[in-house]
N, C-alpha and C positions, 0 to 999 in steps of 0.2 A: 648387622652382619659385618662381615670384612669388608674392608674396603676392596672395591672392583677389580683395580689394576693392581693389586698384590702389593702396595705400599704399603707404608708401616703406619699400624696406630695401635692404642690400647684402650682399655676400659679406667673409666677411672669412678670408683662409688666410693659412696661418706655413708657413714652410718652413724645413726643419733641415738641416744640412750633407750631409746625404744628399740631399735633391732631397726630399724624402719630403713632401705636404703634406697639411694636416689642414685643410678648412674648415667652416664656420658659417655660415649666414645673420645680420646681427646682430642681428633681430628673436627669435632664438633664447634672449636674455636678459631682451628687453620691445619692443612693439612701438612702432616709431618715430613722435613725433606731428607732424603737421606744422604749417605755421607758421601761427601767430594771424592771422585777417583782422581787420584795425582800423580804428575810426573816429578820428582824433584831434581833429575838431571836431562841431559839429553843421551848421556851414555849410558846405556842397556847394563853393561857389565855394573858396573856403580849402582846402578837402581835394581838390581837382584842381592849383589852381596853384602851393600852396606843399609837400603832403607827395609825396615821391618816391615811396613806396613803401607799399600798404596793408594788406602784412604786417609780423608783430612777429616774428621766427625766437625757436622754441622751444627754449632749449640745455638739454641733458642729460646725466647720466653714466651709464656704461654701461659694465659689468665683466665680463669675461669670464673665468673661470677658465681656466688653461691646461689641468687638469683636463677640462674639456668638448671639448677637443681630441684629447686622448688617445681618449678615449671614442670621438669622430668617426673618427680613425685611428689603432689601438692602436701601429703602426708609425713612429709621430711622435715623437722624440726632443726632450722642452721641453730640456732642457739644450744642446743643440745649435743652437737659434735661432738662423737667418741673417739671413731677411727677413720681414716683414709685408706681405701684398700689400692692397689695398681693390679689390675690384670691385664695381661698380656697372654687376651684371647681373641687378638684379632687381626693375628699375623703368622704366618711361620716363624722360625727360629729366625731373630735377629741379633743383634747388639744394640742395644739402646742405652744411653748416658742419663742418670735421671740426677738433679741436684738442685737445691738449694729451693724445697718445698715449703710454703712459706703461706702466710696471710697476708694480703694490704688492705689500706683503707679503703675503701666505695673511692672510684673516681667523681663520682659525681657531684660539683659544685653544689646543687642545690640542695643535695641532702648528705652533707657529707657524713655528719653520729647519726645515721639512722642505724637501731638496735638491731643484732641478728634475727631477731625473730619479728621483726618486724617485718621482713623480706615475703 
């Protein structure tokens, strides 16, 4: 469900050539913080007419192993990845920043070419 205290999180599912989907809430990795309230002068009159906007957005990175998908749905084929969906059902209306969605290698020394479907 949502998170407790009305913070911000979303859904995030993968779907494999089967239809099959696995999802995660993202806060499942760390939970998400949101944006810095700022001051950028001490003078009121200046920080109404000249700054747009009195938040600083907080950017962050955030990894999800494909591994914790599997776990979510053991029925999940990672080698078969078709789509990444984002749902953004597990907040009221926000602003969220989303960029630079991406693949890396397995951290893991000891297995590092271990095959998607091997997971």
């Amino acid at each position: 469900g949502p998170p407790r205290d009305g913070g911000i999180d979303l859904t995030i599912e993968l779907v494999d050539a089967n239809q099959v989907v696995a999802r995660l809430p993202l806060s499942h990795v760390a939970p998400l913080q949101p944006a810095l309230h700022v001051t950028w002068t001490k003078w009121a009159y200046w920080e109404r007419t000249r700054n747009k906007s009195a938040v600083e957005p907080v950017l962050q990175t955030y990894e999800m192993p494909l591994r914790d998908f599997v776990d979510a749905n053991p029925d999940f084929t990672p080698s078969q990845l078709r789509e990444i969906r984002f749902r953004f059902d597990r907040m009221p209306s926000r602003v969220l920043l989303l960029d630079q969605v991406g693949f890396a290698s397995p951290p893991d020394p000891v297995a590092p070419n271990v095959p998607l479907d091997a997971l």
